[in-house]
N, C-alpha and C positions, 0 to 999 in steps of 0.2 A: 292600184290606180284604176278608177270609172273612166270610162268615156259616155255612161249612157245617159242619154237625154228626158229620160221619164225614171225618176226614184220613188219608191215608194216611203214613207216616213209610218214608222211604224207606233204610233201613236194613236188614242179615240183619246186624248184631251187636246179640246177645241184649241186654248192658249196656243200649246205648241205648235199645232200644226198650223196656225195663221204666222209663228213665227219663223219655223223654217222656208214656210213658201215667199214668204217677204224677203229673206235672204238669200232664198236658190232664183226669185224674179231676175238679178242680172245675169244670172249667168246662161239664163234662156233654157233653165234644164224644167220640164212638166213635175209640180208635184201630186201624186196622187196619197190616200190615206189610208192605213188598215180599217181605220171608220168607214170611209168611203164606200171598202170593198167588204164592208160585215166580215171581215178577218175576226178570232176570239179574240179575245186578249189571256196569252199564256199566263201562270203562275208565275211570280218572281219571288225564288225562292234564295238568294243570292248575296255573299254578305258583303259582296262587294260594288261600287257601281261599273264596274265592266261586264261581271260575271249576269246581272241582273239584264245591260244594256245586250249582253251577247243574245240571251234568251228572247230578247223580244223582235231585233234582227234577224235573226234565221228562223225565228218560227213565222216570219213575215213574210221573208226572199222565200222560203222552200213552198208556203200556201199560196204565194203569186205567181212564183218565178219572175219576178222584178227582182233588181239589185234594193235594200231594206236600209236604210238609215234611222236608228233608233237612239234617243235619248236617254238616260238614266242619271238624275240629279239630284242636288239636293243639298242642305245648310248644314253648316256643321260650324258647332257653337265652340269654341274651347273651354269657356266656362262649363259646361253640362260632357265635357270629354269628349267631343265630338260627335252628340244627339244634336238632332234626330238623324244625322245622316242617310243610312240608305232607307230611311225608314219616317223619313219626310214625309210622305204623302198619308201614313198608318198612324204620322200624330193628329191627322186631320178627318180619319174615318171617325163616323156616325154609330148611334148601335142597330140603326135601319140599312145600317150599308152605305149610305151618302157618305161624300167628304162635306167638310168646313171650314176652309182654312181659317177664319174667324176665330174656332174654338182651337184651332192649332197654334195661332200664335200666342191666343193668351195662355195655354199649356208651356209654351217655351217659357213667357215671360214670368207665370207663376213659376218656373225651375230657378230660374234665375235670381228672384224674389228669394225662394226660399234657401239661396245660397248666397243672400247680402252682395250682390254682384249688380251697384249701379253706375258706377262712371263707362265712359267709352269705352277706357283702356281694358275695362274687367269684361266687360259686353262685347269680347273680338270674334266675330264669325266668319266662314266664307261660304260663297254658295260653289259648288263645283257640280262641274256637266262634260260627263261623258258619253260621247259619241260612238259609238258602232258602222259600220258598215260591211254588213254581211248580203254574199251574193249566193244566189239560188245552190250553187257547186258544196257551200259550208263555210267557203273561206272568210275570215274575219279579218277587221284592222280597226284599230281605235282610236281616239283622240280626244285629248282629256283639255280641260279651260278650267280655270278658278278665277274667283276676283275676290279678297279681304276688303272690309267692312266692317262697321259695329252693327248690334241692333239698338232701333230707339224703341220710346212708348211713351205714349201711345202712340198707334198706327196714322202715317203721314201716306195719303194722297188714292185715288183710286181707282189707279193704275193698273196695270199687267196684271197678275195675279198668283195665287200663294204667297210665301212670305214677303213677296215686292215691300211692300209698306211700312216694316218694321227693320229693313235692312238699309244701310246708308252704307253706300261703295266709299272704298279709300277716298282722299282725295276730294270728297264734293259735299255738297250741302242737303241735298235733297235724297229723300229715298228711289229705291227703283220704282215705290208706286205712283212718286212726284212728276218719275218721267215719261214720254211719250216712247214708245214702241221702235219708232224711229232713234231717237235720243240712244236708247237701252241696247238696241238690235240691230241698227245700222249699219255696219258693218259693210265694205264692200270693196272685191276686188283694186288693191291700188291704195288700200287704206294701211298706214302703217300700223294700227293700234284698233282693238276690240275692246266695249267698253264688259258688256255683261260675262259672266262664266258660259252661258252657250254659243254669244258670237266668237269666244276666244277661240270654243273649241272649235266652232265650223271652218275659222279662218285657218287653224291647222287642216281641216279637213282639204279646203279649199287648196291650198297650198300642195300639201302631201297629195292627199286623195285624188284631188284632181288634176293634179299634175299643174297648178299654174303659178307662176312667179308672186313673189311679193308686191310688183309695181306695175302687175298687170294695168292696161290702160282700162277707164269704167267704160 
């Protein structure tokens, strides 16, 4: 369990970090950013997304000494066995070194293609996000969120970003890139239910982590 009131979020992608400070805004806790503070960004060498989420937490908390909350996420197809998984963000690198996610998802949907996999039912994915929180001392605690979904195609809406646009959550009509930020990441003490895989997990975080009940009042 945190008490502390400034975290640092161990992330240099923009996305995230607009999305956990939107979610840490109620609870009145400062977020600052490894971006912010020109931290490196370590190697993830990790075949899992804890093991990956661990390395980027502590190599944050120990260069700050801030308490570190890091993400490690990503889509995982059943049709393609569970690609791209931890290895999401490496279907989207360039050979200049940029990412694309453009050319990532047509990478997915060309896999998909070339394994005759077109209804909903054959197109089942989930994106899952797991959460770290590691303190300057080493110690860790994790907290993992998923949400199931198919993928469509072509790419619906342009929205959030990564494979948002080609992923349609259980349950609804629209992709994650149809929805607003708020819609996707709203998420907020007092809420019985998180819609995206990272609100799930913060709301464990929020819970666990930080020590607050389910029906906290907003």
């Amino acid at each position: 369990m945190t008490t502390a009131k400034t975290i640092l979020v161990a992330s240099h992608n923009a996305g995230k970090i607009a999305e956990f400070s939107a979610l840490f805004t109620p609870l009145g806790v400062t977020v600052t950013s490894a971006a912010e503070r020109g931290l490196a960004e370590p190697v993830e060498e990790g075949e899992t997304f804890e093991a990956n989420a661990a390395t980027k937490a502590l190599a944050a908390a120990r260069a700050s000494g801030l308490p570190a909350l890091s993400d490690d996420s990503g889509l995982m197809v059943d049709g393609l066995d569970g690609a791209p998984g931890v290895y999401t963000a490496d279907w989207a690198t360039l050979p200049d070194g940029g990412r694309d996610f453009n050319v990532a998802m047509q990478k997915v949907e060309a896999a998909l293609q070339a394994r005759n996999l077109q209804t909903p039912a054959q197109r089942g994915a989930r994106f899952v996000s797991v959460l770290c929180l590691a303190d300057p001392d080493g110690s860790t605690a994790f907290y993992r969120g998923e949400i199931a979904g198919h993928l469509v195609w072509p790419p619906r809406g342009d929205k959030g970003f990564g494979y948002d646009p080609v992923f349609q959550p259980e349950g609804h009509q629209r992709t994650f890139g149809e929805m607003s930020s708020d819609e996707k990441h709203g998420w907020k003490p007092g809420d019985a239910t998180a819609l995206s895989h990272r609100a799930r997990a913060f709301k464990q975080f929020v819970e666990e982590g930080l020590g607050l009940p389910s029906d906290t009042s907003r």
